[in-house]
C-alpha positions as CSV (number, residue, x, y, z in Angstrom):
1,X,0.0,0.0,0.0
2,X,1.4,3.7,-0.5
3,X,1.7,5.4,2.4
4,X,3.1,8.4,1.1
5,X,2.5,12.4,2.0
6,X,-0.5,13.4,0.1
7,X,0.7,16.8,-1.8
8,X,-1.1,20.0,-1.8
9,X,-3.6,18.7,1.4
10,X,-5.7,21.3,3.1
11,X,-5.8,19.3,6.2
12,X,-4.2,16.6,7.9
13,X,-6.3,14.9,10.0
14,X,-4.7,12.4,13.0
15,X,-6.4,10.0,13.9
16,X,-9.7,7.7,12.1
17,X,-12.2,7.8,15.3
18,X,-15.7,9.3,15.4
19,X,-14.2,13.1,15.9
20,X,-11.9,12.2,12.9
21,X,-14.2,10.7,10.4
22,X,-16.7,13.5,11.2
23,X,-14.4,16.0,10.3
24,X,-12.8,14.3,7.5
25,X,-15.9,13.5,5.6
26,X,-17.6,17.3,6.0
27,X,-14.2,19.0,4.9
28,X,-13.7,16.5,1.6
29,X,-17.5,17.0,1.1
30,X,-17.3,20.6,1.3
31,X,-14.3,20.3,-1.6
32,X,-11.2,20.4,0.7
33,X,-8.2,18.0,0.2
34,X,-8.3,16.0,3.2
35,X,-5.6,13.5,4.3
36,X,-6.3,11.1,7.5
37,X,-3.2,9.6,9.2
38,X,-4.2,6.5,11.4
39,X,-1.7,5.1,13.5
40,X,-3.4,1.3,13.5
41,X,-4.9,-0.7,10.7
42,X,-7.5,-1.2,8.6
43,X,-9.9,-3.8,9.9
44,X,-11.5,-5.2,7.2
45,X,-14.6,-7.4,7.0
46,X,-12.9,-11.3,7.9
47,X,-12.3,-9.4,11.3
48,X,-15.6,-10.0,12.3
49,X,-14.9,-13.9,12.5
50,X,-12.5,-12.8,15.3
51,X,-14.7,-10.2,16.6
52,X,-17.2,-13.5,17.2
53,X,-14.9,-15.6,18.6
54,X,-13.9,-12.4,20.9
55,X,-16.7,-13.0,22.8
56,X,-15.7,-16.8,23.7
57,X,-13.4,-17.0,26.2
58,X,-9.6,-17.8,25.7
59,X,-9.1,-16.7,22.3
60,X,-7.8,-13.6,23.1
61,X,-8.5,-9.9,21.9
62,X,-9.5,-8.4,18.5
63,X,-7.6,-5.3,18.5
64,X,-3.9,-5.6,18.4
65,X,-3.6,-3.3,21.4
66,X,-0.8,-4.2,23.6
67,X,3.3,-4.9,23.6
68,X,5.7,-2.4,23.0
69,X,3.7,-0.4,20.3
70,X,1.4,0.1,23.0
71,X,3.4,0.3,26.2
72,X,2.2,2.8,29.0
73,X,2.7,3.7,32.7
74,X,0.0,4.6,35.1
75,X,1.0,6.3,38.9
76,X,-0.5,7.8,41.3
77,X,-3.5,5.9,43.8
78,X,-5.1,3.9,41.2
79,X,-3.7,1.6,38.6
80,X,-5.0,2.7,35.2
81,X,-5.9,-0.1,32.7
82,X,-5.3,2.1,29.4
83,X,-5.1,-0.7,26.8
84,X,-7.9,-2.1,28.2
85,X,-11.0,-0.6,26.0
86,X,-9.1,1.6,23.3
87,X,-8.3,0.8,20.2
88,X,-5.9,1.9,17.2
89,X,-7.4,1.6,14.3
90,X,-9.6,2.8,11.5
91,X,-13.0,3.4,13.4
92,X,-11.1,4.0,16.9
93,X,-13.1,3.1,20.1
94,X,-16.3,2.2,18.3
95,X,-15.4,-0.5,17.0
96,X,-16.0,-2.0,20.5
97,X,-18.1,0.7,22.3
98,X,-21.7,-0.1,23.5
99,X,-23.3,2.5,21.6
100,X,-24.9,5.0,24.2
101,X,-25.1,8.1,23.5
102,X,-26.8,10.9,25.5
103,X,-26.7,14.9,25.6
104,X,-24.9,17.0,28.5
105,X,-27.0,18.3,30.7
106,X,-26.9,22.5,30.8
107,X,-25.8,22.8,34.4
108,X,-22.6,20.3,32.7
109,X,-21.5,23.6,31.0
110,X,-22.0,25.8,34.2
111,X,-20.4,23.5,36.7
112,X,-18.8,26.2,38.0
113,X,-21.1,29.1,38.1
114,X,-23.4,27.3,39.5
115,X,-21.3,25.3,42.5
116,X,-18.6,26.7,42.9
117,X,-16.8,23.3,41.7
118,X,-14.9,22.4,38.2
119,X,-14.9,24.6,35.5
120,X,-17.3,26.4,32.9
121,X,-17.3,25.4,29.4
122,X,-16.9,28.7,27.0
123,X,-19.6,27.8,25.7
124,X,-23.1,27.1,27.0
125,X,-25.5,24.0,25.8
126,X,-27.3,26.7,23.7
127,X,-24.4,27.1,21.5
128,X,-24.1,23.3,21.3
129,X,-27.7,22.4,21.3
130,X,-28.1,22.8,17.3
131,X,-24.7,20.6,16.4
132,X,-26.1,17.9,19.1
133,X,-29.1,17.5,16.8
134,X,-27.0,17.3,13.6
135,X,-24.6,14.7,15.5
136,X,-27.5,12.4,16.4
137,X,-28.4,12.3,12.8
138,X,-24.5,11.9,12.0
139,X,-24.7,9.1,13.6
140,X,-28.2,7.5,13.4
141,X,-29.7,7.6,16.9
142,X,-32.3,6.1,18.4
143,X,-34.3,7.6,21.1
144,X,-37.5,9.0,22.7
145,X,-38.6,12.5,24.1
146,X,-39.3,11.2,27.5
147,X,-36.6,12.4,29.7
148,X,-37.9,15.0,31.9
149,X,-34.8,15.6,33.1
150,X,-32.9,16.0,30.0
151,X,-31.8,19.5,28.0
152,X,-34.2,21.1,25.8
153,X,-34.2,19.6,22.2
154,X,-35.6,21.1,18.6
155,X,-36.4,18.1,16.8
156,X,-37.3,13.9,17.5
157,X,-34.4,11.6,17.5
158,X,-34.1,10.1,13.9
159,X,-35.0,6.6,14.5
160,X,-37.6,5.4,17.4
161,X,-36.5,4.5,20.5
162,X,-35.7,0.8,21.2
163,X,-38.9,-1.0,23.5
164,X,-37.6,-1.4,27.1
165,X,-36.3,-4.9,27.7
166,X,-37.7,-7.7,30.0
167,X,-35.7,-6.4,33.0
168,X,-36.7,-3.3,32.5
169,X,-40.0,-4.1,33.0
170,X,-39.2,-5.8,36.6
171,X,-37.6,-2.7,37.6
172,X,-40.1,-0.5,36.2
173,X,-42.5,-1.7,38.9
174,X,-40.3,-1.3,41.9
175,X,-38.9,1.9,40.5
176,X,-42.9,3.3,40.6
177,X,-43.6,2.4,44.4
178,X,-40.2,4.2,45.4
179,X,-41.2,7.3,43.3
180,X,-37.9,6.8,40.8
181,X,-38.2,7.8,37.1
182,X,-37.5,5.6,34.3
183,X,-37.1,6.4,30.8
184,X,-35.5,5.5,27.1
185,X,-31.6,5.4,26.4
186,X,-30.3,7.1,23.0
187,X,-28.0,4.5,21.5
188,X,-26.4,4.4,18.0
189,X,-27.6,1.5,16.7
190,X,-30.4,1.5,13.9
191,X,-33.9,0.3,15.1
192,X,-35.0,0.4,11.3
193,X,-32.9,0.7,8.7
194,X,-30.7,3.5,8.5
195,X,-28.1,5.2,6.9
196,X,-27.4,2.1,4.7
197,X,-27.0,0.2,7.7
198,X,-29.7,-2.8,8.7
199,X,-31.4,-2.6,11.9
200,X,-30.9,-4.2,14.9
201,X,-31.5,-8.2,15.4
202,X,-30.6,-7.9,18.7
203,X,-28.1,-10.7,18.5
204,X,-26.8,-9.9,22.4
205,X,-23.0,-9.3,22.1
206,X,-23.4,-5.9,21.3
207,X,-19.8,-5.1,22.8
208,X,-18.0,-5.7,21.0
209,X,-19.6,-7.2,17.8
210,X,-22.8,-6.5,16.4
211,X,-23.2,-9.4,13.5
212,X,-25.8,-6.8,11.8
213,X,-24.1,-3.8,11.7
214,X,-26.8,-1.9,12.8
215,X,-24.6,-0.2,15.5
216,X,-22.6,3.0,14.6
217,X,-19.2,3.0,14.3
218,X,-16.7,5.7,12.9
219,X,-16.2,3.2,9.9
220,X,-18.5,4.9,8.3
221,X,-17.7,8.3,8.2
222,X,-14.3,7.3,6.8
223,X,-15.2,5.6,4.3
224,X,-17.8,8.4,3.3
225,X,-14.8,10.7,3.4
226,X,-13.3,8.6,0.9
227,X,-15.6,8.5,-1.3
228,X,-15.9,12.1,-1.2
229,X,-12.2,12.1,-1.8
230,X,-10.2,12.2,1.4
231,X,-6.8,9.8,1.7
232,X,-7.1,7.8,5.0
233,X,-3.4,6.4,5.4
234,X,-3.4,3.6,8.0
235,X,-0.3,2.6,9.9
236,X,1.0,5.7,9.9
237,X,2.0,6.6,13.1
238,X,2.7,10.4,13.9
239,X,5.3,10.7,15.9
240,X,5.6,15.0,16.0
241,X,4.2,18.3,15.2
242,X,6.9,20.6,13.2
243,X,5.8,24.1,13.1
244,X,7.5,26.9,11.2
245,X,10.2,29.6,12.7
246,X,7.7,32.0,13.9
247,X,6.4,28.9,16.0
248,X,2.8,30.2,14.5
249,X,1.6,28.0,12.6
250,X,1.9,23.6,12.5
251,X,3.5,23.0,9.1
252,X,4.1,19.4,8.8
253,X,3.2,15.8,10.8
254,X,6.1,13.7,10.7
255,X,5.2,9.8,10.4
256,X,6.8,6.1,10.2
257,X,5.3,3.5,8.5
258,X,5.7,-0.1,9.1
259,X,8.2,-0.5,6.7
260,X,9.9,1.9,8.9
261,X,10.2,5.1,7.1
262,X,9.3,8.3,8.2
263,X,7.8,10.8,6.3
264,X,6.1,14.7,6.3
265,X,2.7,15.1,5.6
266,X,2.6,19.5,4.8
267,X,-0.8,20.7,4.7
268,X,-2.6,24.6,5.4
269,X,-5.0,23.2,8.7
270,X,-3.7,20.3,11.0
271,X,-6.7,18.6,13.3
272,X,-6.0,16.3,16.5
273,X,-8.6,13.5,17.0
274,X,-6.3,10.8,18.5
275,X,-7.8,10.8,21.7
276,X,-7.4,12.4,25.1
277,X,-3.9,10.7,25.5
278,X,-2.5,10.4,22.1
279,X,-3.6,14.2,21.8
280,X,-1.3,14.8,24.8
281,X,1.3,12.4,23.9
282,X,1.5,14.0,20.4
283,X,1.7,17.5,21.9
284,X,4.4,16.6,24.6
285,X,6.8,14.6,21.6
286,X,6.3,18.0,19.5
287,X,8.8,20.3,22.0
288,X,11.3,22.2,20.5
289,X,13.0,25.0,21.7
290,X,10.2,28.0,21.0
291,X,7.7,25.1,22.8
292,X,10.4,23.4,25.2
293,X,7.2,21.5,27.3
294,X,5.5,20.6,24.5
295,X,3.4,21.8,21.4
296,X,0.6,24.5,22.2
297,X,1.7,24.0,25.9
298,X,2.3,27.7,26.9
299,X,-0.4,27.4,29.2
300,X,1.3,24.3,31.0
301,X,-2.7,22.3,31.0
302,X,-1.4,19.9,28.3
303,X,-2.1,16.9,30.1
304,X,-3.5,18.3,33.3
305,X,-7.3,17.7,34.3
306,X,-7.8,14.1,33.4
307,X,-11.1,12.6,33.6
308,X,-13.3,9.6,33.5
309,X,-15.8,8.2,34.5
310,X,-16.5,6.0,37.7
311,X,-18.6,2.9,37.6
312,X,-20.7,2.1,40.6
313,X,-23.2,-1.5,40.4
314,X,-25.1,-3.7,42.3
315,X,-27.1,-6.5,41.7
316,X,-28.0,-10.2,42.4
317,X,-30.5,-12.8,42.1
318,X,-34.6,-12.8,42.3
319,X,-37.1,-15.5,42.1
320,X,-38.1,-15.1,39.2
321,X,-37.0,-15.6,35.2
322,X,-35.2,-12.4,33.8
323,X,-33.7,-13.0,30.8
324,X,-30.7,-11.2,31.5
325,X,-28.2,-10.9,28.3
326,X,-30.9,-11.4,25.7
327,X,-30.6,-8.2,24.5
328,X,-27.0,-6.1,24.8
329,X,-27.1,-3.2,25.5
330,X,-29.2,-0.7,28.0
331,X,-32.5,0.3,27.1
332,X,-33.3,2.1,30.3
333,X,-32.0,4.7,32.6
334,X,-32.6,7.3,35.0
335,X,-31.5,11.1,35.4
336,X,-33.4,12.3,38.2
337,X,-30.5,11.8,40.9
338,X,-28.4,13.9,38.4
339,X,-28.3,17.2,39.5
340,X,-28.2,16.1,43.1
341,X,-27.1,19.4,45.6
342,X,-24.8,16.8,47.7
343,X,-22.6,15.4,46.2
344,X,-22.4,17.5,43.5
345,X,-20.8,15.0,41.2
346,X,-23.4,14.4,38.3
347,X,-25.0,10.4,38.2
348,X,-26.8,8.1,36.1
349,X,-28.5,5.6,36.8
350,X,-28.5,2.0,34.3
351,X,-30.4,-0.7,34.4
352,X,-29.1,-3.4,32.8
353,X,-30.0,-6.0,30.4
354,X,-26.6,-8.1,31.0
355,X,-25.8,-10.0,34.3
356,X,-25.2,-12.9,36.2
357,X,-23.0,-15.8,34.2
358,X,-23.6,-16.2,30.7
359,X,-25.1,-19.8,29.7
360,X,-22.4,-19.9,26.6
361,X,-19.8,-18.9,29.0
362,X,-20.7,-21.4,31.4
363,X,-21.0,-24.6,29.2
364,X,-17.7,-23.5,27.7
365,X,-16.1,-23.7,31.3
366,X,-17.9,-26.1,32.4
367,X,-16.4,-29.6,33.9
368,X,-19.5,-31.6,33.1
369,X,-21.6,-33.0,30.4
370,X,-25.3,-33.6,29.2
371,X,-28.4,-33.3,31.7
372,X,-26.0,-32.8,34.3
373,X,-24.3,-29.5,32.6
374,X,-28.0,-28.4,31.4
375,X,-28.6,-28.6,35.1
376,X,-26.3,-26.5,36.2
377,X,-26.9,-24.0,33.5
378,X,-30.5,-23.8,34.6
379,X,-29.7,-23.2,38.4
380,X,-27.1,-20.6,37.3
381,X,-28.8,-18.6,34.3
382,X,-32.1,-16.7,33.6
383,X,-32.8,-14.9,37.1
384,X,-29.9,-12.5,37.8
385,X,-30.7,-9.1,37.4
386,X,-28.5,-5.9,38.0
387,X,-28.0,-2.0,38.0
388,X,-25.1,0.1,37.4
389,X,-24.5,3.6,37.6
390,X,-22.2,6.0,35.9
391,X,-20.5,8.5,38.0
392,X,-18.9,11.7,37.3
393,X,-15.1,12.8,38.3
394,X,-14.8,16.9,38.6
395,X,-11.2,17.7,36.9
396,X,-8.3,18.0,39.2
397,X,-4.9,19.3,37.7
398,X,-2.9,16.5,39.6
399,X,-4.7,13.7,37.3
400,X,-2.6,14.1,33.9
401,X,-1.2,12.6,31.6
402,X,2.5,12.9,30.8
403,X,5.0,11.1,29.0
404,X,7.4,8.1,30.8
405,X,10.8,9.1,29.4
406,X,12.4,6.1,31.0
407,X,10.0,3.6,29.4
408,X,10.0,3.4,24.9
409,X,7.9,2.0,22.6
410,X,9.1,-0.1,19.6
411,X,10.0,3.3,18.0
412,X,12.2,4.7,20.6
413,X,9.6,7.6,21.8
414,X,8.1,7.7,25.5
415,X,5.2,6.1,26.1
416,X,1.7,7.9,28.5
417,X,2.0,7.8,32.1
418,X,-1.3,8.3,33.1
419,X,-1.5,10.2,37.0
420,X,-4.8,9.1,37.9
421,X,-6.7,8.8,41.6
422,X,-10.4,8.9,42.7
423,X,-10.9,11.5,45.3
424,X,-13.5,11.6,48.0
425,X,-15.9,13.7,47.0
426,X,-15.9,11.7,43.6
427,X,-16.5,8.2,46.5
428,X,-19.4,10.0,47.8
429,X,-21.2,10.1,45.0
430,X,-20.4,6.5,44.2
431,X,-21.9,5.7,47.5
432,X,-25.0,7.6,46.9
433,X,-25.5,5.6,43.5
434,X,-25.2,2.5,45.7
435,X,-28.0,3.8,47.7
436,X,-30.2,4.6,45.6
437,X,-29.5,1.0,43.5
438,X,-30.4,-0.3,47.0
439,X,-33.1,0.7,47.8
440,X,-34.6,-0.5,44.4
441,X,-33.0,-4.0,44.8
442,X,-34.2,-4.0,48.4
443,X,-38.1,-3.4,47.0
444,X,-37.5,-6.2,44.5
445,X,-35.8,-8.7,46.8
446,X,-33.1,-9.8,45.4
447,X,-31.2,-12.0,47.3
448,X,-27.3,-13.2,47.0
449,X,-26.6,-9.7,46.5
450,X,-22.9,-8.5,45.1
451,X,-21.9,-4.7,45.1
452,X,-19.2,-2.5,43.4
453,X,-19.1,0.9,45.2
454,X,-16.1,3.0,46.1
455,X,-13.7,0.0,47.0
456,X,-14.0,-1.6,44.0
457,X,-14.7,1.0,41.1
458,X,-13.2,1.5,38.0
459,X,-13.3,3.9,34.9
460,X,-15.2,3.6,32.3
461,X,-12.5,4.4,29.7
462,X,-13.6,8.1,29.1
463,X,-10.7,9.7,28.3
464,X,-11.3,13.4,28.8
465,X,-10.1,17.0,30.3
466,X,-6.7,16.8,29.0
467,X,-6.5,19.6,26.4
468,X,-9.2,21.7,27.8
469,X,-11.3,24.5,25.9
470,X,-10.9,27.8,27.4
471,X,-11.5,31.3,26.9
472,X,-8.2,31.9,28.8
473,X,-4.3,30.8,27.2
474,X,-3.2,30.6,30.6
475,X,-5.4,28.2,31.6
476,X,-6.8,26.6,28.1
477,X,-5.0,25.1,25.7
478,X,-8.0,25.6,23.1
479,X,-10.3,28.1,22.5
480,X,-14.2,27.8,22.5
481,X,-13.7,27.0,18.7
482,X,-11.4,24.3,19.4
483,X,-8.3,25.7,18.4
484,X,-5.2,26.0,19.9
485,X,-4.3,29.0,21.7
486,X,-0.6,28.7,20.4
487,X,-0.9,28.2,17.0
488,X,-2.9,29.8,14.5
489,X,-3.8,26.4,12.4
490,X,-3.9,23.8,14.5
491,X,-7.1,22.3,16.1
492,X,-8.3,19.3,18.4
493,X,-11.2,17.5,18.0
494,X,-12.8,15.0,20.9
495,X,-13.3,14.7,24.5
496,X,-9.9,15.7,25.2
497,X,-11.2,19.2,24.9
498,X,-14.1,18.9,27.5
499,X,-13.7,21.3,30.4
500,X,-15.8,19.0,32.6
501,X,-17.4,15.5,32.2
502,X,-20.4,15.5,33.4
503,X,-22.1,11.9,34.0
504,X,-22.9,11.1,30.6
505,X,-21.5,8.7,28.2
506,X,-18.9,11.2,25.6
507,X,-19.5,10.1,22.3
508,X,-22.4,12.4,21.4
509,X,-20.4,15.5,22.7
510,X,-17.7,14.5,20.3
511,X,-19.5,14.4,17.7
512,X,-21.2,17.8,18.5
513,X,-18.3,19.4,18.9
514,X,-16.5,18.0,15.5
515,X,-19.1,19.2,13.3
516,X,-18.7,22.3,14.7
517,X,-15.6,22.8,14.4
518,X,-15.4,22.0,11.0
519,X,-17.5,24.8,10.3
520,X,-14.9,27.4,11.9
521,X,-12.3,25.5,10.0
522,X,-13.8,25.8,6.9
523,X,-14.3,29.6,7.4
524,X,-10.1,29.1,8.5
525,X,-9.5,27.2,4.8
526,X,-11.9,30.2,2.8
């Protein structure tokens, strides 16, 4: 395959996720010259044999992520998994992502303001609220206006909500007698056809395959972007940011290849969408001696105010059949706790389809055969049932991401040391989703009950906060239009760039946010 610099480019896009292909395709639609650098591969369609077998046990992951090409540190209080749920490739973390996708809440974008805690956003919901309407149809999601606690909206989803699942209907009744509010989960994933995609037979191994392709992911908007003319080169890792003498403007992205040369993709408008630690690893390899701690770092927040989000569950087993992991994904949720005075940390509430042992996984563990294995299955599956909550973390500057200059990957460079703890405040609120997920297990009665609260949380694999928007370059490291402070033609693009978290899942924002910016960037290009 050529993987050679594309002349006379427009843009350079790095990175082939959701923020990415969004941009990519608009800008080649529009009539730029667009070139995509991806630092994995292309997974084409005999990856979905392996994507099925992913989801027996033993066979080992999909994704290639791992070894030295992949090598990271993580300090601080809490072990960071990084490798564990990203992915470098073309289609980035949807290739494996559930598929949820919700709206920020207004008070996300006034955290400050209004508690004295985190940060504002430049820019409010209002200013978002027409870009989260073209996203949802960007990427085909289905939904329902029945959210009373969710930000105004202009228009219906574009495809129908998905019904609410078995389980859902268990909890429905408990959550009426204790006065808790249920209602319909956006998710990506086609309930009617869609975008040239089929809809969802609701196959159950929606993370990470979905045999229909009914689910979203980024795949599609690259290769839209190629067919509107854009050059996505994969296996091109970029390894640094020149910029010219003035140290005003990005002028070329150097990359290697797997053949091992390295080479310099020019081009008038240079976008980040690696994510929110190859955007900082990217910036921190691009120092030189106008930028001696890194590219657009003047303001020293490359890095700083990492976020995710915490997980807090509980569940266990009733007396009854509930078809847990029939269907894949959440149908269900609740934001009335979200906006909670004390703690002020924003939660969700899920209730979920999936739990308990798997029947599939079981037999394929199992030590038995015959009547005696369809035994055991039958004590073991069919009445577990489970919540699980989604918790948010305010930014602190002392969770960053930096680089390991004592640790290399396969091409010599340091790998991400991720800084990353779970503070009290941020335990509180996990507690208080326990709470509430016990009271409504306590109405049900579900017995041989299991918990995972503060002791025993872990992130969700939100990578956000660490190339904040701002209004101020001491303390931003891009504006409210998403670009950076430091340089006149250089932009970033995903959740890297979010001020705060808030509680809900990030994808939607992303996308928000990408096709706006590519409206100030095409008003950059002329």
């Amino acid at each position: 395959m050529d993987r050679s610099p594309v002349s006379d480019a427009d843009v350079c896009v790095v990175g082939a996720g959701p923020a990415g292909g969004i941009v990519a395709h608009r800008l080649a639609e529009s009539g730029a010259s667009v070139v995509v650098l991806e630092a994995g591969p292309r997974f084409d369609g005999d990856r979905r044999e392996q994507l099925e077998q992913h989801i027996r046990p033993g066979l080992g992951g999909p994704w290639e992520m791992g070894g030295p090409r992949d090598a990271f540190s993580s300090s601080g209080d809490s072990f960071y998994p990084l490798n564990t749920a990203r992915v470098k490739g073309v289609g980035g973390s949807t290739l494996h992502w559930q598929g949820m996708v919700m709206r920020l809440h207004e008070r996300d974008f006034e955290l400050d303001s209004r508690h004295g805690v985190g940060a504002d956003w430049p820019i409010g919901y209002g200013d978002l609220r027409p870009y989260y309407a073209a996203a949802e149809r960007e990427l085909g999601v289905a939904g329902a206006a029945d959210n009373p606690y969710a930000p105004p909206r202009e228009e219906p989803h574009p495809l129908p909500a998905f019904r609410p699942s078995h389980s859902d209907s268990i909890f429905a009744a408990a959550c009426e007698r204790l006065g808790i509010d249920m209602h319909s989960v956006g998710n990506a994933r086609n309930s009617e056809p869609y975008d040239g995609r089929s809809s969802c037979v609701g196959y159950g191994t929606c993370k990470p395959v979905c045999p229909s392709g009914a689910k979203y992911t980024a795949e599609s908007h690259v290769e839209k972007a190629e067919a509107a003319g854009a050059r996505v080169i994969d296996r091109a890792r970029v390894r640094r940011l020149d910029h010219d003498e003035t140290g005003e403007r990005v002028v070329a992205a150097a990359y290697t290849t797997p053949d091992g040369e390295t080479h310099r993709q020019e081009a008038t408008q240079f976008v980040l969408a690696c994510g929110g630690v190859e955007n900082v690893r990217l910036l921190l390899l691009s120092d030189s001696d106008r930028y001696p701690d890194g590219l657009a770092n003047s303001s020293g927040a490359v890095g700083r105010y990492f976020m995710d989000h915490l997980f807090a569950g509980a569940g266990g087993r009733l007396d009854r059949p509930t078809r847990q992991n029939h269907v894949g994904f959440n149908t269900s949720e609740c934001h009335q706790f979200y906006d909670d005075a004390e703690p002020v940390n924003g939660l969700k509430l899920e209730f979920l389809n999936y739990a308990g042992p798997s029947p599939v996984i079981d037999a394929l563990h199992a030590d038995t055969w015959g009547d005696d294995l369809r035994d055991q299955l039958d004590e073991r599956y069919g009445t577990h049932i489970s919540m699980g909550a989604l918790v948010e973390q305010l930014p602190r500057e002392d969770n960053y991401v930096g680089l390991d200059r004592e640790t290399t990957d396969d091409l010599g460079d340091p790998v991400p040391e991720i800084h990353w703890s779970v503070d009290e405040q941020t335990e509180a609120a996990l507690s208080r989703a326990n709470e509430i997920q016990t009271r409504v297990l306590d109405e049900l009665g579900v017995e041989d009950r299991w918990t995972v609260g503060p002791d025993e949380t872990g992130p969700a694999y939100h990578h956000m906060g660490t190339t904040r928007m701002g209004d101020d370059p001491d303390e931003s490291v891009v504006d409210a239009e998403c670009r950076a402070h430091d340089l006149d033609n250089l932009w970033i693009s995903g959740s890297s760039v979010f001020p705060t978290g808030g509680a809900m899942n990030p994808t939607l924002t992303i996308a928000a946010l990408s096709v706006r910016l590519t409206e100030s960037l095409r008003a950059a290009l002329g």
